[in-house]
N, C-alpha and C positions, 0 to 999 in steps of 0.2 A: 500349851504343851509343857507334860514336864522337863526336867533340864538336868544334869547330874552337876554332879559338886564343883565341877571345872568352868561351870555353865553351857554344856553342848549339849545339842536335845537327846532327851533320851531316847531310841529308838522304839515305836510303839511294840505293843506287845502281840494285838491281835493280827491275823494274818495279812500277810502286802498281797497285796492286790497286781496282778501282772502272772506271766506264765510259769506253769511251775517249776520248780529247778530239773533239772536233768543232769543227773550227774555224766561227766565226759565218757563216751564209748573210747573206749582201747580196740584198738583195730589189731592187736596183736597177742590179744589174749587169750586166744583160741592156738596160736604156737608154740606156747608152753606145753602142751598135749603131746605134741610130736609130730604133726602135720607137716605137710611138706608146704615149700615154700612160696609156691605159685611161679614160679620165675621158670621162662621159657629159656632154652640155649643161648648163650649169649648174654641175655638182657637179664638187668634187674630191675623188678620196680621201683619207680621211683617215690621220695620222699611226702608227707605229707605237705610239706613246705613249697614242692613242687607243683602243688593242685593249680587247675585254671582260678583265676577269681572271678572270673564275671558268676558268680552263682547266682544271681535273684533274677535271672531272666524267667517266663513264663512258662511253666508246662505245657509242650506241644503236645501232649498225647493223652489217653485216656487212664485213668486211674482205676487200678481194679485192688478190691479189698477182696478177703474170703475169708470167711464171717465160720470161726473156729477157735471152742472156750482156750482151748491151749495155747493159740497164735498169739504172739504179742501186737501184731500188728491187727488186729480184728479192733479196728477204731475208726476215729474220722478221717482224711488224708492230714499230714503233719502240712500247716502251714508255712508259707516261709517256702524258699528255694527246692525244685524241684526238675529230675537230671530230663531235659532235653534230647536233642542232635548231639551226637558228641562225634566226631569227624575224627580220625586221627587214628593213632594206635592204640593196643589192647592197654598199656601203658600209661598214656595218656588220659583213658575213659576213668581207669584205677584210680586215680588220683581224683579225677574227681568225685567219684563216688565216695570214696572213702572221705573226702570233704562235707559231703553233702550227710553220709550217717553219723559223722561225728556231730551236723549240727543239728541233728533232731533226725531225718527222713528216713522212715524205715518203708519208703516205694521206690522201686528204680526202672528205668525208662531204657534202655539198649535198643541203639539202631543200625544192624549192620552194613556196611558199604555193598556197593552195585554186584564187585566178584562176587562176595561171599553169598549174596542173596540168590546170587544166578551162579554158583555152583561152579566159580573158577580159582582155582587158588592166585596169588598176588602176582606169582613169576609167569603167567600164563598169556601170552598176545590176546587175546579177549579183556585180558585185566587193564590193557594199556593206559595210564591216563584218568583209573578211577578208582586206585588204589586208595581208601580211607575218604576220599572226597566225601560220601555223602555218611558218612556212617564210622563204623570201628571194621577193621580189618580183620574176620579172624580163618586163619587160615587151619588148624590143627586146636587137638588139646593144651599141646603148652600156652596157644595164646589162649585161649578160654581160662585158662591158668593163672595168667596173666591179668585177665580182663576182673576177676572177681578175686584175685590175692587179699589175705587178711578182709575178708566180708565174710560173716555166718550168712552161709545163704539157708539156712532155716530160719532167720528172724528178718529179712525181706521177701517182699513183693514183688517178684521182676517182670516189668512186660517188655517184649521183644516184639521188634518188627523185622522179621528174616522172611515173609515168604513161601515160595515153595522150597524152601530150605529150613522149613519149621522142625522136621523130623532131625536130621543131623544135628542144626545148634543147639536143641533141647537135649540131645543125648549129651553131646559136650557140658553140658550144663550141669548134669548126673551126674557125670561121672568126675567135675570136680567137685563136686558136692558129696561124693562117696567118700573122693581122698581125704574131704575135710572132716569126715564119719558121720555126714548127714543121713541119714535116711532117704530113699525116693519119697514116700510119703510123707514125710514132713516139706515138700519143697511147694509152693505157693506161685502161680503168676499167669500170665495168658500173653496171644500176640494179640498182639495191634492190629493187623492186615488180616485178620479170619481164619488164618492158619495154613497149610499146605496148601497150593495149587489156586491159591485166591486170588495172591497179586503177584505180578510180573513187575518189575519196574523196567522203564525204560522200553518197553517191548520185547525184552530181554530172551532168547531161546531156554528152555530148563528142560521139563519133559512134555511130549503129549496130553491131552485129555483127559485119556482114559487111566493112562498109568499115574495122573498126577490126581485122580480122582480113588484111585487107589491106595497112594503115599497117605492123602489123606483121611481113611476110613482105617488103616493103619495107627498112623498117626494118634488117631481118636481110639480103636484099642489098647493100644497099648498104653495111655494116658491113664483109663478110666484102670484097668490092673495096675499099673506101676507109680505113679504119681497122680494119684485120682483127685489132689488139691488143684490143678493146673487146667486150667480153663481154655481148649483147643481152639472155639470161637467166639470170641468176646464179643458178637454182635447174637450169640442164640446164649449167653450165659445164662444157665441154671442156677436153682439154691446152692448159696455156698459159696455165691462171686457176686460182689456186685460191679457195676463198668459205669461208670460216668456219660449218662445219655446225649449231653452235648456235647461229645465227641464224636460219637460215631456219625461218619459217612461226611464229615464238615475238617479231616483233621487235615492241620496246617500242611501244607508243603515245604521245606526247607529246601532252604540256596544252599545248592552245593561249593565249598570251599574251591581252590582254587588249590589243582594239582600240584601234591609235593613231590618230584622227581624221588629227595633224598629217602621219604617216608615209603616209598614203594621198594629202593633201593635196601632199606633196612626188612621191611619184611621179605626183601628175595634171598638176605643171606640167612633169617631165621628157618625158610623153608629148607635151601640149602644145608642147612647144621640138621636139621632134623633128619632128615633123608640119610645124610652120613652116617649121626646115632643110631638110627634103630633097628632093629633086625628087620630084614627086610624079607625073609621067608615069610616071618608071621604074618608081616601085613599081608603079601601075597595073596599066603593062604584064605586067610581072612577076608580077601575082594572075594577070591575066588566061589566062598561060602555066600556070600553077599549076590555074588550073578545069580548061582544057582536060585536061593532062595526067592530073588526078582521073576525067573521064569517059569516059579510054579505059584501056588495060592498061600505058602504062609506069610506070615507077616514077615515084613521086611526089618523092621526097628531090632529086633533081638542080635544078628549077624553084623547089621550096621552099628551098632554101640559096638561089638568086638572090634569091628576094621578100626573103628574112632579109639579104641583102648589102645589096639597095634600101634597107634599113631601113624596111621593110615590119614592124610590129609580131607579136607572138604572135598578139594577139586577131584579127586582118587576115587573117592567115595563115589560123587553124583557121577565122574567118568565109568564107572563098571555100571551103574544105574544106564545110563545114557547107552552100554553097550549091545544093554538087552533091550530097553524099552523106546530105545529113541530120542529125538528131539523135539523142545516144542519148535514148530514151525509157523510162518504169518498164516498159512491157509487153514491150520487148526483155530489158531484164534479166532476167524471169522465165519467155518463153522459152526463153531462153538457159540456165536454172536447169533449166528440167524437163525438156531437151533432153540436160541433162548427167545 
C-alpha cells in the first residue's frame, strides 16, 4: 500500500466497496415553499431528536413498490429499518418516520388504532381504552397533519392498514398532500387489509354488507380517476404495484400496548379545540351533502373529502354514513359467512 509523506496510508483511489453515499434528506425543505406546518391545535411536532430508537425491528407488513420511470422510489425495498406498528400519537408515528426517511427508507407502513379503524373519534365511549393502543390515532385532518409533517409524500410509498375506513383516511391523506402542492396523481401506496369492507377488527360494528360493498366499489372509482398510482387491494394488484407475496394472508398480528389514560386524554382536548375552531355551518352543510349523496347512487368519496376539508371529524363522517346506511351488526357477519 502506498503511504504519503507523513507515512499514513494513502487512501486508495478506486471505488470502496460498501453502500452508496446518500446524502442527508432535510425533512424541512419543502417549508421554504410556504407550506403550512402540519401541526394540529394545540400541538407541535416534535423534534427529530425526539424519534423512537428501537428502529431495526422487522417489517410487519407487506411492501408494495409501483414500478413508474418518474418515481424515485421505483427500486428494490431500502434495506435496513423499516416503520412497523406504531402505537401512539400522530406525533409520535412523525418522528419516527421522519427517522426512518432520513436514513434511507423511502416505504412507510401506518397502522391506525381500533376507533379510527371502526369510525369513532378518541372522545367517544366506544373509544374507551383503545385510544392509540394498537395503531396511530387519527381523529381529523389536523392529525393526519400531524402524522405526515415535513414528509413529501410524492417521494413515499405509504401502506395503511384502516379498514373499512379505507375511503376517509385516504381522503385525509390527499388532502395533505394538496396542502403540501402534491398532486392526487403523483401519490403512491396501497392497504394492507384489502381495502373497504375487508376487515373488521376486533368484530368491531362499521357498516352493513351491502353499503360497505359499496364504500368499496366507490372506493376503487374514485382511485382509478383521482390517485390511479394507489393500489385499493393489494392482494388483486395489477401492473404498476408490486406487493411482497409472503405477506399476504400470513401477516403478523401485534400486541396491543397497554392503555394510556393520558394519550387518550390529549387526543380529547385536540378533538375539543377543533370543534371550537371551525365553522361549524360548513361542516354541517357538508354532512348534510354527505347523507344525501349516501341515499342515492353517486359516489360517496367526492362530498366526503369536502366534510374531511370542513374539518368535519372521522367519527362525524362515518356517524351521517351510519345514519342512512346503518350498522354492521353480528347477524350480518354470519350471513355474509354462510352466504360465502
Amino acid at each position: 500500500m502506498e503511504h504519503t509523506a507523513t507515512g499514513a496510508p494513502r487512501p486508495p483511489a478506486g471505488p470502496v466497496h460498501g453502500p452508496p453515499h446518500r446524502a442527508p434528506w432535510n425533512p424541512d425543505r419543502r417549508m421554504r415553499k410556504g407550506e403550512r406546518g402540519g401541526q394540529g391545535p394545540g400541538e407541535t411536532g416534535p423534534s427529530l431528536r425526539e424519534a423512537d430508537q428501537g428502529l431495526r425491528e422487522p417489517c410487519a407488513h407487506p411492501s408494495t413498490r409501483v414500478a413508474d420511470p418518474d418515481l424515485r422510489t421505483d427500486r428494490p425495498p431500502t434495506p435496513g429499518p423499516c416503520t412497523a406498528c406504531v402505537a401512539g400519537t400522530a406525533a409520535e408515528a412523525n418522528a419516527r418516520y421522519r427517522r426512518l426517511i432520513a436514513a434511507g427508507t423511502a416505504e412507510l407502513s401506518v397502522v391506525f388504532d381500533v376507533p379510527t379503524r371502526t369510525g369513532h373519534d378518541s372522545d367517544a365511549p366506544a373509544a374507551s381504552g383503545e385510544v392509540g393502543r394498537a395503531g396511530v390515532a387519527i381523529d381529523s385532518i389536523d392529525d393526519m397533519r400531524v402524522l405526515f409533517a415535513g414528509i413529501p409524500l410524492d417521494e413515499v410509498v405509504t401502506s395503511m392498514r384502516c379498514g373499512a375506513l379505507a375511503a376517509p383516511l385516504l381522503l385525509l391523506y390527499q388532502l395533505v398532500a394538496e396542502e403540501q402542492g402534491v398532486a392526487p396523481g403523483r401519490l403512491s401506496g396501497t392497504f394492507q387489509d384489502g381495502g373497504a369492507g375487508e376487515y373488521v377488527p376486533q368484530g368491531a360494528r362499521v357498516f352493513p354488507p351491502g353499503p360497505s360493498a359499496r364504500l368499496a366499489a366507490d372506493l376503487a372509482g374514485y382511485c382509478r380517476a383521482e390517485i390511479p398510482r394507489w393500489v385499493t387491494d393489494a392482494r388483486r394488484a395489477g401492473p404498476g404495484a408490486r406487493v411482497d407475496p409472503t405477506a399476504s394472508g400470513g401477516e403478523r398480528r401485534e400486541e396491543p400496548v397497554a392503555a394510556d389514560p393520558a394519550a387518550a386524554a390529549r387526543q380529547g382536548e385536540r378533538i375539543a379545540k377543533l370543534r371550537a375552531w371551525r365553522e361549524q355551518r360548513e361542516v354541517d352543510a357538508a354532512l348534510t351533502v354527505l347523507r344525501t349523496s349516501a341515499a342515492g347512487d353517486d359516489n360517496v368519496l367526492p362530498p366526503m373529502r369536502e366534510a374531511l376539508r370542513a374539518r368535519a371529524t372521522v367519527g362525524e363522517v362515518c356517524g351521517a354514513l351510519r345514519e342512512v346506511w346503518g350498522i354492521r351488526r353480528p347477524a350480518d357477519a354470519r350471513s355474509a359467512s354462510s352466504a360465502g
